[in-house]
C-alpha positions in Angstrom: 83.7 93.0 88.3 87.3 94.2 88.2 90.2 94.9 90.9 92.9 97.9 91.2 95.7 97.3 93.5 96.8 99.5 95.6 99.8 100.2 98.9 99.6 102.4 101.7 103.3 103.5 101.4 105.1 101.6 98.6 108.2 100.4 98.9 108.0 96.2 99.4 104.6 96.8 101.0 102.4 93.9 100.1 100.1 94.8 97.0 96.0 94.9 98.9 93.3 94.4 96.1 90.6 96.7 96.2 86.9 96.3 93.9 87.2 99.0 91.1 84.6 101.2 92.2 85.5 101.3 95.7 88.9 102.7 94.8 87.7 105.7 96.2 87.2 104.7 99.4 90.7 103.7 100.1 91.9 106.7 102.3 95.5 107.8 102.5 97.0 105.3 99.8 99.9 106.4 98.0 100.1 104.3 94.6 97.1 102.5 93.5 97.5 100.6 89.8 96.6 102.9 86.5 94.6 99.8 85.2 92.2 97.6 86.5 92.3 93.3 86.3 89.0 91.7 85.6 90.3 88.8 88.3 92.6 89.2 91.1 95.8 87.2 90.3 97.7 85.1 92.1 101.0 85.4 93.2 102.6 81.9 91.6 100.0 82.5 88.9 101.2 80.1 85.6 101.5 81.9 82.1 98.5 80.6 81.1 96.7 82.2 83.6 98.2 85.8 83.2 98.0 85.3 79.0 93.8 85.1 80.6 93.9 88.5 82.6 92.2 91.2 81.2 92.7 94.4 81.4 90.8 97.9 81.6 92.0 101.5 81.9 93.1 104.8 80.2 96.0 104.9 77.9 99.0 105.8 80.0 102.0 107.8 79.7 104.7 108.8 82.6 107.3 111.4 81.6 110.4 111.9 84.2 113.7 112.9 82.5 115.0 113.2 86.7 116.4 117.1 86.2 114.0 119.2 85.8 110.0 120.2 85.2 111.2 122.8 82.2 112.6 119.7 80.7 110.1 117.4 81.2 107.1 120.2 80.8 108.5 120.8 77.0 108.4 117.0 76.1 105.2 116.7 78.1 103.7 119.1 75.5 105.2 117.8 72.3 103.8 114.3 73.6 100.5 116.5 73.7 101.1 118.0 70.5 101.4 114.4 68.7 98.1 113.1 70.3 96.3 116.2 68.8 97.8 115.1 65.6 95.8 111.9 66.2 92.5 113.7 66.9 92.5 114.1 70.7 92.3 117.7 71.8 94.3 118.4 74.3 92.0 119.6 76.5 90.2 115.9 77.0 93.4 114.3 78.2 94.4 113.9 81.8 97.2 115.6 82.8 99.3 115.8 85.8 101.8 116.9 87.6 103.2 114.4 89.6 105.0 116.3 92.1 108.3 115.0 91.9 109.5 116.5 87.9 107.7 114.9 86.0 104.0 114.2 84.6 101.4 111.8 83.7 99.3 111.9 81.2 95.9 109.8 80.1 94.0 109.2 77.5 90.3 107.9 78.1 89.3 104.8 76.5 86.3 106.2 75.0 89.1 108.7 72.8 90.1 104.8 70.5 86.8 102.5 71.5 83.9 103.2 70.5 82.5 100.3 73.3 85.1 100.0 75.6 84.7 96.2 76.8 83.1 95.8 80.5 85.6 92.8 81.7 88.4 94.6 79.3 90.9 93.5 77.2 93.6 90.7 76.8 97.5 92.5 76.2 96.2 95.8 76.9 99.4 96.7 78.8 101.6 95.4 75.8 99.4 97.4 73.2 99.9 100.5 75.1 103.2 99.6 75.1 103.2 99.8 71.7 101.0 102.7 71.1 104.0 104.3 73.3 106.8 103.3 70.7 105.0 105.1 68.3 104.2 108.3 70.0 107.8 108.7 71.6 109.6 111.5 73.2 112.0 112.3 75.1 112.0 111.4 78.7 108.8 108.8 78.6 109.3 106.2 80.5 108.7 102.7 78.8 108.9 100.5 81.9 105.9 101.3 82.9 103.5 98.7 80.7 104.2 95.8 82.9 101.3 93.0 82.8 100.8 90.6 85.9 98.9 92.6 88.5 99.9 96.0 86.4 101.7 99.2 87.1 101.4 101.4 90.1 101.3 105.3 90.1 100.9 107.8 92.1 97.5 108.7 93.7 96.5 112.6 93.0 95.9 114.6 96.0 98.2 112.3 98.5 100.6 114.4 100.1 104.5 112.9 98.9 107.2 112.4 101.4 108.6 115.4 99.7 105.5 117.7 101.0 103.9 118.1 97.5 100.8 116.3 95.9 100.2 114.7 92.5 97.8 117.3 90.8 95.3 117.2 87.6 96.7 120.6 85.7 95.4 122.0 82.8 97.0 121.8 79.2 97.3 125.6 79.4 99.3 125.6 82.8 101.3 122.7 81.0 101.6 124.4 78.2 102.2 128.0 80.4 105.3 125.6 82.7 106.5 124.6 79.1 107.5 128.0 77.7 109.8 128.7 81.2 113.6 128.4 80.1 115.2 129.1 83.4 115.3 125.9 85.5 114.7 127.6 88.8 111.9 128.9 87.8 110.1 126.5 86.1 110.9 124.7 89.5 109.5 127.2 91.9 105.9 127.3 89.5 105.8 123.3 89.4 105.8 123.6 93.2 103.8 125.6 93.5 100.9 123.7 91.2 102.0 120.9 93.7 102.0 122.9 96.8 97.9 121.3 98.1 95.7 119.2 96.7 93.4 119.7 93.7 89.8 119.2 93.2 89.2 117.5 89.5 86.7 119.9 89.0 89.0 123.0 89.5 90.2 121.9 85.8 88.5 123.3 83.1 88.4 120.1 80.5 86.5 117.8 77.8 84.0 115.0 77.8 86.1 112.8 75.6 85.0 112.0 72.2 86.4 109.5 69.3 89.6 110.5 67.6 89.7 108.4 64.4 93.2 108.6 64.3 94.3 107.4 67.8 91.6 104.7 67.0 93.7 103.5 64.3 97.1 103.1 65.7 95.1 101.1 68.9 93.7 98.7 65.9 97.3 98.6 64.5 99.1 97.9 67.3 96.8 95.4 68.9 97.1 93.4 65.4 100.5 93.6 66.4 100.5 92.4 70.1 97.3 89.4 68.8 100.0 88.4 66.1 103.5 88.0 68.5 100.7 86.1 70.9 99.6 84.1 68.1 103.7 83.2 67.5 104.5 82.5 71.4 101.5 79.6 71.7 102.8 77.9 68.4 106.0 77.2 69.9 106.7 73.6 70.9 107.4 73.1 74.3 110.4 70.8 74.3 110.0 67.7 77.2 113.1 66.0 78.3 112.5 62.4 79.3 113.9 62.2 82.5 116.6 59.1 82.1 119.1 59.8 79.5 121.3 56.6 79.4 123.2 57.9 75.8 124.1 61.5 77.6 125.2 59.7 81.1 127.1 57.2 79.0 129.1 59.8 77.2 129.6 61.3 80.4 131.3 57.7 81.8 133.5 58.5 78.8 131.8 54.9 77.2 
């Protein structure tokens, strides 16, 4: 069993847990969290407990450069163009417009694991992280591969305060928003993708498959997070004793 968290509103709204498969159910929520937790965690959870959590989910990716969708579109495709290089056509990723500038972009599990685990994965935020290092461009935001309870985006088809929705596009109306130089009007087309909401199935796209490469650089950079783990627990933790008669002598100046 796993949780998502999700708010109504955002903001300091208190974070509500929700079963994974009744994400769906929650009407009206604004942000819900990319990855699922296979427990729900406490709030004055230890670091021993949150080194336990495991986590499940797409590979993640949130481009916003704050100016403008022509911007942000262009690096949005060479992101696009660097996962292909890995073996992932573009037309199995996720993408989406998020309504504001910017875009996110997900990559099934199924495109590195060949089983992705049921109660997920230990450090899969920091392995994503690190999969994102690799793959960088311009404008990707790196802040969001936070562990604890995870990272919240955007919901698709929830109207923004702004009026517009987060919507699934296609790589060919990516790639179409991409090609517009002029600022204004790449700006008028995004809002218009974002204008209502968008069935899932109004995108023409691919049952992921297996891309050897990507699969490689998730091995490699797992090693990586496993290994600085491995580090961090053989650290000694230092204990004070808790009467010091040499330090409080020196401090009577004997």
């Amino acid at each position: 069993m796993s949780y998502h968290y999700y708010q109504q509103s955002g903001g300091d709204e208190k974070w509500q847990p929700v079963k994974a498969d009744k994400l769906d159910t929650i009407d009206g929520a604004m942000f819900c969290t990319v990855l699922s937790v296979d427990v729900p965690i406490a709030d004055d959870a230890s670091r021993e407990d949150l080194a336990g959590v495991k986590y499940r989910g797409s590979l993640y990716f949130d481009l916003d450069d704050a100016t403008s969708p022509a911007s942000t579109a262009k690096y949005a495709m060479e992101l696009v163009g660097k996962l292909e290089q890995h073996g992932v056509p573009a037309r199995q990723l996720e993408l989406y417009a998020s309504g504001g500038k910017g875009f996110h972009i997900l990559v099934p599990e199924e495109c590195f694991l060949t089983k992705p685990p049921k109660a997920g994965m230990a450090f899969l935020p920091a392995i994503y992280k690190e999969m994102a290092f690799d793959l960088a461009v311009p404008s990707l935001d790196f802040r969001v591969y936070t562990a604890r309870k995870g990272r919240m985006f955007r919901r698709a088809n929830v109207q923004r305060p702004n009026g517009l929705y987060k919507v699934r596009i296609s790589a060919e109306e990516l790639a179409t928003l991409a090609e517009v130089a002029d600022k204004d009007e790449a700006e008028e087309r995004y809002k218009e993708l974002c204008s209502q909401p968008r069935k899932v199935l109004d995108v023409d796209s691919d049952s992921p498959e297996l891309a050897t490469g990507l699969m490689a650089l998730f091995d490699q950079c797992k090693a990586k997070v496993a290994k600085a783990a491995t580090r961090s627990k053989k650290k000694r933790t230092v204990t004070l004793p808790k009467e010091m008669p040499s330090f409080e002598a020196l401090l009577r100046g004997e």
